[in-house]
N, C-alpha and C positions, 0 to 999 in steps of 0.2 A: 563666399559668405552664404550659408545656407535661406533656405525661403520660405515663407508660410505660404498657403495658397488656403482662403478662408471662404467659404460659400454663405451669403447672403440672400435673404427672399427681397429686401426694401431697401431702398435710400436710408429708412431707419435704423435699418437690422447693422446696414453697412456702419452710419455712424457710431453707433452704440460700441459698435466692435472698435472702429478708431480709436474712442475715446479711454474702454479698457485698456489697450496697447499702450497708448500715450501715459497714462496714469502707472503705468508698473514699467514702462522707460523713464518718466520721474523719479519714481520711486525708486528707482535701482542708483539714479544719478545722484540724486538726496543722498544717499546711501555711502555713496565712493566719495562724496564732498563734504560731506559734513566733517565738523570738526571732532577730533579725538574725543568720546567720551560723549558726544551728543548725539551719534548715531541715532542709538534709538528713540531719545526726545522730539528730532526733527522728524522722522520717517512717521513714528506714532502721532507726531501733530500734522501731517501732511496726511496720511490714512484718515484721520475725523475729522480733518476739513474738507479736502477733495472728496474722499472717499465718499464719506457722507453725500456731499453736493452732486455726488453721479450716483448714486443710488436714488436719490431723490428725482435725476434726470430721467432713470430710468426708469424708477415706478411711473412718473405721470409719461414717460413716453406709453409703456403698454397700458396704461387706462386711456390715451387718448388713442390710441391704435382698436381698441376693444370699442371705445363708443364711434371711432369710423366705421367697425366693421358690423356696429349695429345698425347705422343707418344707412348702408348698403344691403342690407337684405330683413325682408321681410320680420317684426314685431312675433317673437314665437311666443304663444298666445293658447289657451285651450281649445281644441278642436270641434268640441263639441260631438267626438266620434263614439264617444260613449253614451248612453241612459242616463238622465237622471234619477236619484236615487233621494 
């Protein structure tokens, strides 16, 4: 059986990536299981429900990854290294 080998920086990065795999391993499974003729009704209702719900996971993942890594480093702020004018 062949293998991914995926690099990650975070516990987050790592999850996020879990959660894509696992969502397009449903998706595929939905897919072979569904009944004759509802293919695409199940799979399109499982895309805007899931789907949606992990997009959502992952936009406030990276806004709260953005406001950790503002409160780790310095408020960038005007310098004051110019004149005023």
């Amino acid at each position: 059986m062949p293998t991914l080998t995926i690099e990650y920086h975070t516990d987050a990065e790592r999850l996020d990536l879990e959660r894509v795999i696992a969502y397009a391993v449903e998706m595929r499974e939905l897919g072979r299981n569904a009944a004759h003729g509802t293919v695409l009704d199940a799979c399109e209702t499982f895309a805007l429900t899931a789907g949606r719900a992990m997009l959502r996971d992952n936009l406030a993942a990276a806004a709260q990854a953005r406001a950790d890594a503002q409160k780790k480093s310095p408020a960038a702020g005007p310098r004051g290294d110019s004149p005023a004018t």
